[in-house]
N, C-alpha and C positions, 0 to 999 in steps of 0.2 A: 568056337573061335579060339585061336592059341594063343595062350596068356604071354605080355609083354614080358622080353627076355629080362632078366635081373643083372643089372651089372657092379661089379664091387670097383671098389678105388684099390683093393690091391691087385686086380687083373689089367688096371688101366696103366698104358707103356708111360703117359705123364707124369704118373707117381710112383712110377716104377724110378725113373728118371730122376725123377725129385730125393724121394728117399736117400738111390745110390750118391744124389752129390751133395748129401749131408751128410751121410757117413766119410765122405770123402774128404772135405773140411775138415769133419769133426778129427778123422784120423791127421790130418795135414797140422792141424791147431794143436793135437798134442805131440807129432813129429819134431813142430817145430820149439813147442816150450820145453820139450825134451833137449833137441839140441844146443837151445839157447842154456840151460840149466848145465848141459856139459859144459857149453864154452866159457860160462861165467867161472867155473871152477878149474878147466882146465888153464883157457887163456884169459885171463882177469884185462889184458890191454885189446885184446881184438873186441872181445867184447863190449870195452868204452866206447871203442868206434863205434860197431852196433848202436848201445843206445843214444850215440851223437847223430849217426844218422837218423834214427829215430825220431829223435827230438826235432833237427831239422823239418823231418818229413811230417809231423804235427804240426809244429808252429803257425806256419799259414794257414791250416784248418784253423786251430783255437784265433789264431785272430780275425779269420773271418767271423766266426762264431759268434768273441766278443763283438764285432763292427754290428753285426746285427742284430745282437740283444738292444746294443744299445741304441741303434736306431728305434727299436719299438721301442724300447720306454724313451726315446724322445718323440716318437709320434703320439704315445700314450699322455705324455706330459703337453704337448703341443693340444692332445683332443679335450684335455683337463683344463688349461687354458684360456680356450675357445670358449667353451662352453663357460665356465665361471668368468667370460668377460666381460657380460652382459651384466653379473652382478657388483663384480667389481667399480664397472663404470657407472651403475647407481650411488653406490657406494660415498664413490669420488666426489662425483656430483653433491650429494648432501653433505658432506665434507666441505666444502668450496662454499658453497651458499653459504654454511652455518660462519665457516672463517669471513665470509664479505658482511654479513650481517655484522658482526664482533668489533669487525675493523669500522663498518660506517657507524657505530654504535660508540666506540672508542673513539672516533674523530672528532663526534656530536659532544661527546663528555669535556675534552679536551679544547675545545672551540668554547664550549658553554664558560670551563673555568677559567679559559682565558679572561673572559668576559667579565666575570665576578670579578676574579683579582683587580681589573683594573677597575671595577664599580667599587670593591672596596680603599683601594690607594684611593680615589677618588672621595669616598666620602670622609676615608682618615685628613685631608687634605683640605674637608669642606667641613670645619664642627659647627657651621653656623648653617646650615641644609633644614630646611623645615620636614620633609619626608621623602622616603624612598618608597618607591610603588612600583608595577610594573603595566607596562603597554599591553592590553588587551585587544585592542581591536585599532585598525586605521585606515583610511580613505585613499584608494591608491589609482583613483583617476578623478578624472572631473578637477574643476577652476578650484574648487572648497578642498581642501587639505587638513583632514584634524584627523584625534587620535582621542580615544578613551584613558586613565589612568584609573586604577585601581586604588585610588586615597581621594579624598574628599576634605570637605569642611571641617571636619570633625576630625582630620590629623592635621589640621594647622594651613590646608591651602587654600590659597585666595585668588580671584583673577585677577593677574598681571605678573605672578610671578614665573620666574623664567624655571625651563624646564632643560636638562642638558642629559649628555650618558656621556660614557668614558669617548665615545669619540670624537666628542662635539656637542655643538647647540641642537637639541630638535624646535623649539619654539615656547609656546608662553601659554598660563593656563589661561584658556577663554571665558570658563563658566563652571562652578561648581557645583557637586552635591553634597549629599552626607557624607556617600560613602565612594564617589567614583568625582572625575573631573572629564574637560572635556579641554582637549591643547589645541592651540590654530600652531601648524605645521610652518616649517619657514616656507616651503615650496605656495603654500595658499597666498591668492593672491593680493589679500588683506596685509600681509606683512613685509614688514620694514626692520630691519637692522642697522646700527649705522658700525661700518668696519673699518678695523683698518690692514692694506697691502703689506704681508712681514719683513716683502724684500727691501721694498722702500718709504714703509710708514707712510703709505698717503691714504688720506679719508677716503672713505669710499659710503654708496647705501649700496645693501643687498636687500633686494624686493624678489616675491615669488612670482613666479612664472604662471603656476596652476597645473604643468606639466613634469612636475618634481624638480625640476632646475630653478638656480637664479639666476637674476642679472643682477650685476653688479658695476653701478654709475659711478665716477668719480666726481668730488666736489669742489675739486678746482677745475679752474675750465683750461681745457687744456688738448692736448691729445691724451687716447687714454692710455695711464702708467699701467697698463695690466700685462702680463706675458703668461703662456700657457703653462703651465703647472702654479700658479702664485697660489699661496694660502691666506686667506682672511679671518681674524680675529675680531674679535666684538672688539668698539673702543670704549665703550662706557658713556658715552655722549649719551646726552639727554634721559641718565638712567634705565631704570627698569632692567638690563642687562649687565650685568659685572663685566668690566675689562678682562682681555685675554683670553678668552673662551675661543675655540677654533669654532669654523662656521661654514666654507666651503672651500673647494680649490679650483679655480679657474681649469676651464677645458676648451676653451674658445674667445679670439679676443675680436671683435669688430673693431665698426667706427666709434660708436658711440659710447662702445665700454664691452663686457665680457659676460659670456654664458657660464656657468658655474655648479660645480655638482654637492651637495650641503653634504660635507662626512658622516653625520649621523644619517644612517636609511629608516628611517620609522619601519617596517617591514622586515628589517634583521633584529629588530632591538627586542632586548625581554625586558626588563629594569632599566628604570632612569632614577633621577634625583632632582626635585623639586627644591630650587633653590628661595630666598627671600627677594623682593625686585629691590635691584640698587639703587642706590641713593648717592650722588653723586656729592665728598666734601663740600659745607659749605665754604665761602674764600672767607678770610681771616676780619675782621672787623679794622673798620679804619682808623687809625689814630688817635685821638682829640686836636682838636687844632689848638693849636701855644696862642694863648688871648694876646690881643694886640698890646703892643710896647704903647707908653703913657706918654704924650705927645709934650715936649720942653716947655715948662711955662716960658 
C-alpha cells in the first residue's frame, strides 16, 4: 500500500499567501513610520494635519469603546445589584420592624408618664389621700362591675371610701382585705352618684347601667337639662364623695334624661388613689334665744 503523501504548510498556496501579505504590512508599517518620521522633520505643519486627522479618525472608536466598557460595568453593577437585593430587602425589613417596635415602645413610655405626671399633680393636690395602689384586675362585662386594688386594710382602706385616678371618679371601695381591696365600678348597677351639670349646675344621680355606661336622671322635674357633650361632677350631696370630681360626659340625651360615658375606663387605668369618704360640714349651731323681756308690774 502507498504511504499517505506528507504535506508541509510551506508548500501550501494559503500560506504561501499569508506569509506574503505580512511581509507586506510589515514592509507598508515601516514605509509608512518612515515617511511620517520624514514629514515630522521635514514639514512640522502638514504633519499637525496628519495627526489631526488622526485624532479625528480615533475618536469615535475610543468612544465607542468607552460607551461599552461602560455599559458592562453597568450590567455588571446592575447583576451585583440584583442579586444583593434579596439581601438587602432583609435587611430593610428588620430595620423597620426593630424601628416600629422602638416607636410603639416609645408611645407606651410616653402615654405611661403622662399618666403618672398627672397621678402625681393629683396626689400633690390630695395630702389627705389614704393610699395609692394600682388596678389589677376588673370585670368588663356582665351587670357586676368591680375591680381589684392592690392596698388593703392594712394601708388605711376601708369600705366606702371613694376611689378616683387623674381622669375621674372609678367608684368606692366595696370590701376589703389585708393586702388587696375589692371596688364596685360606677358602670355596676349597684351605684349611685349624686352630680352635678357644669354648664348649668343642675343636680342630677348618675346610676350604672351594668354595660359600662350611665344614666344620668335629673332632680328637678322638668324636661331634661342635659345636651350632648355635658360633663358631670360629684356634688358632695349626701357624702361619702368629695365635690368636684369629674364623673362622666353625656353622649346621648333622651326623654327621660341622658346615656353617659364615666372618664375613667377601669381597663386603661394602672394606679388610682384611695381617697377618705366625705363628710359633708356640719351647719353652724343655732343661736341661744335672748330670754324673754320681764313683763311691767
Amino acid at each position: 500500500m502507498r504511504p499517505p503523501r506528507r504535506t508541509s504548510p510551506g508548500f501550501s498556496r494559503r500560506a504561501q499567501f499569508g506569509l506574503f501579505a505580512a511581509y507586506v504590512a510589515a514592509v507598508a508599517g515601516v514605509v509608512i513610520g518612515l515617511a511620517l518620521v520624514v514629514a515630522a522633520r521635514v514639514d512640522p505643519r502638514g504633519f499637525a494635519l496628519i495627526r489631526g486627522a488622526a485624532i479625528d479618525a480615533i475618536a469615535p472608536l475610543s468612544a465607542a469603546g468607552r460607551s461599552l466598557v461602560e455599559r458592562v460595568s453597568g450590567i455588571d453593577d446592575a447583576l451585583y445589584a440584583y442579586v444583593a437585593a434579596g439581601t438587602q430587602n432583609r435587611a430593610l425589613r428588620a430595620e423597620n420592624m426593630l424601628a416600629r417596635r422602638r416607636l410603639i415602645a416609645a408611645r407606651g413610655l410616653e402615654r405611661e408618664n403622662r399618666r403618672l405626671r398627672a397621678l402625681l399633680r393629683l396626689a400633690e393636690h390630695t395630702p389627705d389621700r389614704v393610699a395609692t395602689a394600682r388596678i389589677v384586675g376588673s370585670t368588663a362585662s356582665g351587670s357586676h362591675r368591680l375591680a381589684t386594688l392592690t392596698a388593703g386594710s392594712l394601708n388605711g382602706v376601708r369600705p366606702g371610701h371613694p376611689v378616683r385616678a387623674p381622669e375621674g371618679l372609678v367608684g368606692r371601695v366595696l370590701e376589703t382585705g389585708a393586702t388587696a381591696a375589692r371596688v364596685l365600678l360606677l358602670a355596676d348597677t349597684d351605684s349611685s352618684v349624686p352630680v352635678l351639670i357644669v354648664r348649668n349646675g343642675q343636680p342630677a344621680l348618675a346610676s350604672g347601667r351594668g354595660d359600662g355606661r350611665l344614666t344620668i336622671r335629673p332632680l328637678v322635674p322638668g324636661p331634661a337639662p342635659f345636651r350632648r357633650g355635658d360633663v358631670a361632677l360629684t356634688s358632695g350631696t349626701g357624702g361619702l364623695y368629695p365635690p368636684g370630681i369629674p364623673v362622666a360626659v353625656v353622649d346621648k340625651v333622651d326623654r327621660d334624661g341622658a346615656l353617659a360615658w364615666p372618664l375613667a375606663d377601669p381597663a386603661r387605668l394602672d394606679f388610682v388613689m384611695v381617697e377618705p369618704a366625705f363628710a359633708p360640714p356640719l351647719p353652724p349651731p343655732a343661736p341661744p334665744l335672748a330670754p324673754p323681756a320681764a313683763a311691767p308690774r
